[in-house]
Structures are given as structure tokens and as C-alpha cells.
N, C-alpha and C positions, 0 to 999 in steps of 0.2 A: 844638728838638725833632728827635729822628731822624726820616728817610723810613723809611716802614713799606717801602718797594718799594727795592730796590736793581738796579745792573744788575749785568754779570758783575764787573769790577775791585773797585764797593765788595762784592759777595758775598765773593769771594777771599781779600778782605781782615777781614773779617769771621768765616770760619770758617778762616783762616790757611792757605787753599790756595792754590796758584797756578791764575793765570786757565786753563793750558792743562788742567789739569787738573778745573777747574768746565765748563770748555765740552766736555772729555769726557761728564762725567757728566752734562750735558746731551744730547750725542749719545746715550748707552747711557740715558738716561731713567730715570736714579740718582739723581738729584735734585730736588726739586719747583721747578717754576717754570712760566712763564707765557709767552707770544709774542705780542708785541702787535705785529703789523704782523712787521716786522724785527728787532725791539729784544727781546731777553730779559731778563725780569725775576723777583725771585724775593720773597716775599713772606718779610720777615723772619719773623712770626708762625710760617710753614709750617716756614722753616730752622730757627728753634729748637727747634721739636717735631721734625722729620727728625733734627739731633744729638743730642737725648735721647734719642731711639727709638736709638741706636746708627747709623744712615747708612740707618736702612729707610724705604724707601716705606710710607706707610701709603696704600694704594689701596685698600683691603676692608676694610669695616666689620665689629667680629667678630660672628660667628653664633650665633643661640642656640640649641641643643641643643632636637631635635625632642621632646616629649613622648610 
């Protein structure tokens, strides 16, 4: 059974980027993840909805048009 939580290296490898460039989009906060302690992790479930969505944040849930 896959780990639903990966750290940076299986991430990287996973959406076929290189590590330096996951822990950028970690620093610019371009990709979903998680900090537990020291250790960053990313929630496979999040990353494949973040690649579908095209590399967007989804931070805002959409709004409904006031009546």
C-alpha cells in the first residue's frame, strides 16, 4: 500500500520534479504541504488535486453570488 504522506525526495519523484525545485515551491508556498516539527510533508490526496487544478492553490473556497 502507498504512504498517503510523502516527504520532499518521494514528492519530487512522484510529480517528476526535482527536489530543488519542490523545496522552492515550498518556500514561495506554491505547493500544498504540511510541517510537522522540521520534516515537510505533502499529502498525496492534496498533490493530485493541486496537478489537476493545473499547479493552483486551491486556498478559497468558491463564492456564491450574493442574491
Amino acid at each position: 500500500k502507498e504512504n498517503r504522506f510523502m516527504d520532499v525526495p518521494a514528492c519530487a519523484e512522484y510529480i517528476h520534479l526535482a527536489k530543488s525545485t519542490v523545496y522552492k515551491m515550498v518556500s514561495n508556498k506554491t505547493i500544498p504541504f504540511s510541517k510537522i516539527g522540521s520534516r515537510t510533508l505533502f499529502d498525496r490526496v492534496q498533490i493530485d488535486r493541486w496537478v489537476i487544478n493545473g499547479g493552483n492553490m486551491e486556498d478559497r473556497l468558491p463564492t456564491l453570488p450574493s442574491v
